[in-house]
C-alpha positions as CSV (number, residue, x, y, z in Angstrom):
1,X,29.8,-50.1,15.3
2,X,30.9,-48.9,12.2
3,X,33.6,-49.5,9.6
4,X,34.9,-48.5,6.8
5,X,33.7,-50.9,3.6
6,X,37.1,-52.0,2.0
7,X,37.4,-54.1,-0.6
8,X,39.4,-56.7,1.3
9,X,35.9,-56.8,3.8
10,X,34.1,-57.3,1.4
11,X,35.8,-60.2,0.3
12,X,35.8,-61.6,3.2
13,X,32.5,-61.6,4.1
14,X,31.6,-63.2,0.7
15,X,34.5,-65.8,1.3
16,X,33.5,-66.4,4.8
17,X,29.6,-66.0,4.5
18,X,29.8,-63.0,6.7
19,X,25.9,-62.5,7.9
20,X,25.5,-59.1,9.8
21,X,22.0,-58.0,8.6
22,X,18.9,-57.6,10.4
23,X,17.6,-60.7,8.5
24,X,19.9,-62.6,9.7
25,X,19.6,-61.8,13.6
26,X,17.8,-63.9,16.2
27,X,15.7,-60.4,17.1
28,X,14.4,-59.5,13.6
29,X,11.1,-59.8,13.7
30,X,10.1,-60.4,10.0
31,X,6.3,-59.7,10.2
32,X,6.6,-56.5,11.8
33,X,9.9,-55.6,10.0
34,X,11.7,-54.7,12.8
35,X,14.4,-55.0,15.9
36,X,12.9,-57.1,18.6
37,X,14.8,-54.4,21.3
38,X,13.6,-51.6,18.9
39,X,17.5,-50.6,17.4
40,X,17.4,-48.4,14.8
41,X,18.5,-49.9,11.3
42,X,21.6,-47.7,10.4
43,X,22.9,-49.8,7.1
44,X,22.4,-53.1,9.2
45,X,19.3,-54.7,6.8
46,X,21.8,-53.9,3.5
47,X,22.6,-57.3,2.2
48,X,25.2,-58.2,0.7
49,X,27.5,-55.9,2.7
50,X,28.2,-53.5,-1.2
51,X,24.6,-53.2,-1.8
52,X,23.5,-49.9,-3.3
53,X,21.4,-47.7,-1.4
54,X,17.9,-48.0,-2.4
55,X,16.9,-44.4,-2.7
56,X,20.4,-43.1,-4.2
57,X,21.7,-45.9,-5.5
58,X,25.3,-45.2,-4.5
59,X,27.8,-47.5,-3.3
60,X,27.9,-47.3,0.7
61,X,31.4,-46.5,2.3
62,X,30.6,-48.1,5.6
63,X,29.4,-50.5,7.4
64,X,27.3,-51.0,10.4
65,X,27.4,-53.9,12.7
66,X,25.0,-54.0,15.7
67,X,26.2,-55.0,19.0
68,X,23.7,-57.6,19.7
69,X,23.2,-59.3,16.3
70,X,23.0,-62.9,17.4
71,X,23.2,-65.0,14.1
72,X,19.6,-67.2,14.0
């Protein structure tokens, strides 16, 4: 699902630890570097939620939250 990244989420998920990335679900599998039910990443393994893309280096507008992200 996505959103757009306001600044008011973004505080928020900072003052509320807010985890949503794929490092942070019970299904990432670290070694393999990847979604235990094969879900594409689409902006969920950004962390913190303002991080720059790492090939453009722009500021994203939105957010992606997956469905089944179960926090581990």
């Amino acid at each position: 699902m996505k959103f757009p990244l306001t600044e008011t989420l973004i505080a928020e998920a900072k003052r509320f630890e807010l985890r949503s990335a794929c490092q942070h679900c019970f299904f990432w599998i670290e070694r393999q570097g990847k979604c235990a039910h094969d879900w594409p990443d689409e902006g969920q393994r950004r962390w913190p939620l303002d991080a720059p893309d790492p090939v453009t280096g722009e500021r994203p507008t939105e957010v992606a939250f997956c469905k089944e992200f179960e926090l581990a």
